[in-house]
N, C-alpha and C positions, 0 to 999 in steps of 0.2 A: 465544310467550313472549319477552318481553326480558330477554336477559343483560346486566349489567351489568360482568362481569370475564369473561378467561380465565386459569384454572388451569394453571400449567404445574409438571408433577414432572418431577424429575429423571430422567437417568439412573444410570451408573456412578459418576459423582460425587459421589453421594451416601456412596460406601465410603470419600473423599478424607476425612483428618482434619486434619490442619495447616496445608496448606496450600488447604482446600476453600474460601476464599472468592478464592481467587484463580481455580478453576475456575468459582464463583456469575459472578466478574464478567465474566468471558470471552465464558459465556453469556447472561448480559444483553448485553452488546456485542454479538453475533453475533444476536442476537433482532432486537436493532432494525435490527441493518444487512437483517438478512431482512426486516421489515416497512417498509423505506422503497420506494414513496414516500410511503408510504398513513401520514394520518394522523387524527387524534382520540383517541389511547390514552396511557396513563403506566405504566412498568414500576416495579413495586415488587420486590426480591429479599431472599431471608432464607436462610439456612443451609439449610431444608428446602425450601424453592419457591418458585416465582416467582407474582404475582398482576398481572393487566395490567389496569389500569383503560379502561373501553373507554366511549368521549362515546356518550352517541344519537346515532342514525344513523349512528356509522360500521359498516363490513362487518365483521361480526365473523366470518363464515364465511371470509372470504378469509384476515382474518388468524390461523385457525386452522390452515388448509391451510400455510399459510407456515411458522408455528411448527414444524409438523409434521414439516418437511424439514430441522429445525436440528440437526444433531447435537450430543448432549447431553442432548437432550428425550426422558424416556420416553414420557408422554403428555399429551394438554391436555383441558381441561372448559371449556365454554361456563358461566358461573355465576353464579346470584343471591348479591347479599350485600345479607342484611339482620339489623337489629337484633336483639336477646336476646330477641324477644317470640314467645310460644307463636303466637299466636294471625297473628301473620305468617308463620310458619313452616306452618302450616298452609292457608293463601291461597295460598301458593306451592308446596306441594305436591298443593293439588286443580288447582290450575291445569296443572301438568304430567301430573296425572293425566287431563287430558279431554283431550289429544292423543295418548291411546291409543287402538287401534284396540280396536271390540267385541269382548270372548271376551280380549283382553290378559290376562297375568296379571302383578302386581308385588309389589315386597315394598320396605320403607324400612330404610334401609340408616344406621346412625348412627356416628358418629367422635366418642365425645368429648374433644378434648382438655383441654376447660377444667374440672379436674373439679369446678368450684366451679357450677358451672351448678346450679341448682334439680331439676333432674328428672335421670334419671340415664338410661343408653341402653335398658333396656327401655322404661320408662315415656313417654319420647320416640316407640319405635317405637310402642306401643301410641296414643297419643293421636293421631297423625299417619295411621297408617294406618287407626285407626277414623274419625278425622274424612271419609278420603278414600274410604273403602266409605260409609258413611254419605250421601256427597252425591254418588253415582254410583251407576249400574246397570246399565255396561258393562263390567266390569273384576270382578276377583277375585285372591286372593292368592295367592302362592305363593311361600314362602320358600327352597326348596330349587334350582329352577330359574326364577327366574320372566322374565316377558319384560323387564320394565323393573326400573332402580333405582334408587328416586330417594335419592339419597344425602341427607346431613343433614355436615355439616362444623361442631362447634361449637368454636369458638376463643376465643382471650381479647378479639380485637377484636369479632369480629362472627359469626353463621352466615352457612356458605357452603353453597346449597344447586344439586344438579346431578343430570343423568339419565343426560348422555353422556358417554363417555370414549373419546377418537379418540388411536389408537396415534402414538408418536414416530417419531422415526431412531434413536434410539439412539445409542451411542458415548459421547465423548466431547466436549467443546468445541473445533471447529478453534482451534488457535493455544496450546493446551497442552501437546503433543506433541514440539515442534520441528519444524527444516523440512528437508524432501526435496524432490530434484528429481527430476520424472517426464521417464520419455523416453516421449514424446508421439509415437507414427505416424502416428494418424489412421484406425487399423482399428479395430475394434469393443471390444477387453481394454485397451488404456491407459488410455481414461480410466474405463475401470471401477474397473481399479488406483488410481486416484489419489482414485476416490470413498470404495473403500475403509479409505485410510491416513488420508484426512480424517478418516472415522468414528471414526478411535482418536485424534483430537486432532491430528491432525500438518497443518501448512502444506504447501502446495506449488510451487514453481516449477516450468515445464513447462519441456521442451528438444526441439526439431524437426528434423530435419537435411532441407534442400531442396537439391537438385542440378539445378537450372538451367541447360539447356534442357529437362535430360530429364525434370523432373517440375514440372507447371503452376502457374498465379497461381492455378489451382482449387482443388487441393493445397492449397497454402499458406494461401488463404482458408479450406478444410474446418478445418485445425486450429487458425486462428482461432476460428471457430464453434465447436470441442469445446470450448475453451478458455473460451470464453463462460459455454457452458451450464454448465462445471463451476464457474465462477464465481456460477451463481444458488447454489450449495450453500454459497461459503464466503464471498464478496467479490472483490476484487480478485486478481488471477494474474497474474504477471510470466511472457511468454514469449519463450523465449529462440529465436531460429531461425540454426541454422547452416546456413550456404556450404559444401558437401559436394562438389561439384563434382569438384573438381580433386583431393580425395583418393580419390574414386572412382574417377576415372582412372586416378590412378596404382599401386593396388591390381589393378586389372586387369592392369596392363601386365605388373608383377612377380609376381604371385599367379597358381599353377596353379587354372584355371576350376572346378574343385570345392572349392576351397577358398576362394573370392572373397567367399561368403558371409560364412563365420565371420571372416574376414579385415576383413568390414565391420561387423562389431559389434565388432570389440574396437577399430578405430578409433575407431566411436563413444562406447563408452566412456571411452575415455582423452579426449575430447575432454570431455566429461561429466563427467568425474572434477574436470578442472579448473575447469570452471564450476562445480560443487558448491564446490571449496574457495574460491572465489570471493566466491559468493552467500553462504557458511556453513550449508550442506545436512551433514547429517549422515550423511544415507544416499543411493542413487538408487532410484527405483523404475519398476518396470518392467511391462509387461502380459504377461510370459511364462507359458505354461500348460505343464507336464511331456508332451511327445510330440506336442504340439499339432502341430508342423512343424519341420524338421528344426534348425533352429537351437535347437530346446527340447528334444533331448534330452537326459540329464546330461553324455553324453560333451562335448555341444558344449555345454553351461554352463561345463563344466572348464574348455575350452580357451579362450573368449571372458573366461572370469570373470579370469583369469590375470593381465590387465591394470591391475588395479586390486586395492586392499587396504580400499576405501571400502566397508561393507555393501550388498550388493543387496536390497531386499525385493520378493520377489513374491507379492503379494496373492493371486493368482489360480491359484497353481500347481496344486492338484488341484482346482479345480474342475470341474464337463463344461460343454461348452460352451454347452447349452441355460441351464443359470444363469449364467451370463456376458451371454446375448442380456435373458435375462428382465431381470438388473439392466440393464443398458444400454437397453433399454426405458422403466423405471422410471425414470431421470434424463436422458429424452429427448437421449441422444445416440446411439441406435443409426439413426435414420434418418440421420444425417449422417453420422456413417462408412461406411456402403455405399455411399453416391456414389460414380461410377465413374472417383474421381482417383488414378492413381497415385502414390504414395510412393515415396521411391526406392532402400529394398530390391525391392521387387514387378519393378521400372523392370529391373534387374541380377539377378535371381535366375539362378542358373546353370541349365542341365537335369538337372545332376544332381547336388546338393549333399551333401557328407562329411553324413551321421548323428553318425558319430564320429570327429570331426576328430581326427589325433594332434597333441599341442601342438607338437612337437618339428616338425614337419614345417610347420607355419602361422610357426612361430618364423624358420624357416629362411630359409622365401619371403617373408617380410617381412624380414627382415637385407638381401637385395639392396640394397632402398633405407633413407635415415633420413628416416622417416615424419616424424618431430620436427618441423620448420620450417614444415611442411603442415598439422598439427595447431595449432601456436601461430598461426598465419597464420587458421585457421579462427575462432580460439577470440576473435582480434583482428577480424574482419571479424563477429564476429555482431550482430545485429538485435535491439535486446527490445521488446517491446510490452508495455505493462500493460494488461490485459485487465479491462472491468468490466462487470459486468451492467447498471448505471447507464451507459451509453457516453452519454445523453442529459440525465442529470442531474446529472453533474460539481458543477452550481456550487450544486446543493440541497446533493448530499453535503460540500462543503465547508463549507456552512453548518453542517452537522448535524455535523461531528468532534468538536470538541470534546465535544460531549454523549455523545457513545458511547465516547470514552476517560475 
């Protein structure tokens, strides 16, 4: 069968009323930049759905698979569109009807929107599906369950006719939401987390803390690479890598060794706070799971969280950790975060770290020193890289901006 469009429905943003064409064009932006570099298609958008005109011979399987991963998208249909005429309408449905397997059962499935059409949805289903029993004698019907569906779409323009319908992402359209910065490790729940927040519409910047000698160019490269991958999901990712070094040092010196841990997240924080209000990050977000380890339990949120008045979200907090592996599977970054690079919490982990850090007592052993200078110092020495899924086709994509803004 050749399809000549693909169908795409909405998501959530279909419930959007005022301001819903600002979310329509979002995800038409976010469509194409999904489907570059592949071309031969034209996106058409409307309040209700999007219609991709698809040239012969280009892969329309590829760019369905693509669509599929855009959040926003409920789901897509491979689809013929043709003319008001019965009798094409019917050529098109025996046609999809002989790439049924023998013993198949179907039923024709009709939409009418236009309801100025001449025949009305029974009368449709009747003529369609007698025509397609009629000129077959492997198949039989079945309305209540049946194998196939070939749908019927009749509209004001044209019929759109289809049998598959391959599930979306869901959410929202990245870049509706506003933007958060994820703190990026490099284990297996950050960038799950940041897959997450995407799916409800939100932007991301990443943030890394590298402590050099004690954790590798391996390291560093791994959370290039997550950063990548999580880039096939949205576009571009600004990531930020901070010089940790030397505030690790000096948290050891002064910080009693059970408390060095939690002592190292609320440094990071505050270093993160600032780049948020920086970037204009609203929130930070993080890969924290409730008891995962010991820096997740509440006690030690309390204490860490103390530092900052910026919102935390964590995506991931009761999930178990087998759905955590499953999605990080699903957006192919969980082979890259098991690589055997330390990060440089893992690097400094104490032997026995506070569960429930008292704050007063973390409060204390940091007063020794004024962290301040070491923080601003970090925040001034950082790295950013823009991260693109394109790293090779830079100068297509530049050609191609204007058209997707």
């Amino acid at each position: 069968m050749y399809y000549d469009h693909i169908l795409v429905r909405y998501g959530e943003l279909t419930l959007k009323t005022g301001n819903r064409n600002m979310f329509v064009n979002k995800l038409k932006a976010n469509i194409k930049s999904r489907l570059m570099p592949l071309q031969g298609y034209k996106v058409r958008a409307n309040r209700d759905r999007m219609y991709i005109d698809v040239h012969e011979g280009s892969d329309i399987e590829e760019m369905m698979s693509r669509i599929q991963t855009v959040f926003g998208v409920h789901s897509v249909s491979p689809v013929v569109r043709i003319e008001k005429d019965l009798d094409l309408m019917k050529e098109v449905a025996l046609k999809f009807a002989h790439d049924f397997n023998d013993g198949d059962t179907f039923k024709i499935d009709v939409k009418r929107a236009d309801k100025t059409f001449e025949l009305d949805t029974f009368q449709l289903q009747q003529e369609l599906g007698g025509h397609v029993l009629q000129n077959t004698d492997h198949i039989t019907v079945n309305v209540k369950q049946p194998d196939h569906k070939i749908k019927v779409e009749v509209r004001k323009d044209a019929i759109y006719m289809y049998n598959r319908v391959l599930e979306g992402a869901g959410g929202l359209p990245v870049g509706t939401g506003g933007k958060t910065l994820l703190m990026l490790s490099g284990g297996i729940d950050s960038p799950v987390a940041g897959m997450e927040v995407m799916k409800r519409g939100v932007t991301i910047e990443a943030i890394h803390f590298h402590s050099p000698p004690y954790t590798s160019e391996q390291a560093k490269q791994k959370v290039i690479d997550l950063t990548k991958q999580l880039a096939h999901l949205t576009g571009d990712i600004k990531l930020h890598i901070v010089p940790f070094t030397e505030l690790q040092k000096q948290i050891h010196k002064v910080v009693e060794e059970s408390f060095t841990m939690t002592s190292t997240r609320r440094m990071m924080l505050r270093v993160t706070e600032k780049v948020a209000h920086e970037i204009g990050a609203h929130a930070i977000v993080n890969g924290e799971n409730l008891g995962q380890v010991a820096s997740q339990t509440l006690g030690s949120m309390y204490a860490i969280n103390s530092v900052t008045s910026m919102p935390i979200l964590r995506p991931l907090l009761t999930f178990d950790k087998e759905d955590i592996v499953k999605k990080a599977k699903a957006i192919n970054t969980f082979d890259l975060s098991i690589q055997p690079f330390e990060d440089c919490c893992t690097i400094f982990t104490p032997k026995n770290p506070k569960t429930n850090p008292k704050l007063e007592k973390v409060e204390y052993f940091e007063s020794k020193f004024d962290f301040g200078p070491l923080i601003d110092e970090a925040v001034k020495n950082i790295e950013t890289l823009t991260i693109s899924k394109h790293d090779d086709l830079s100068q297509q994509k530049e050609e191609w901006m204007e058209e997707l803004l």
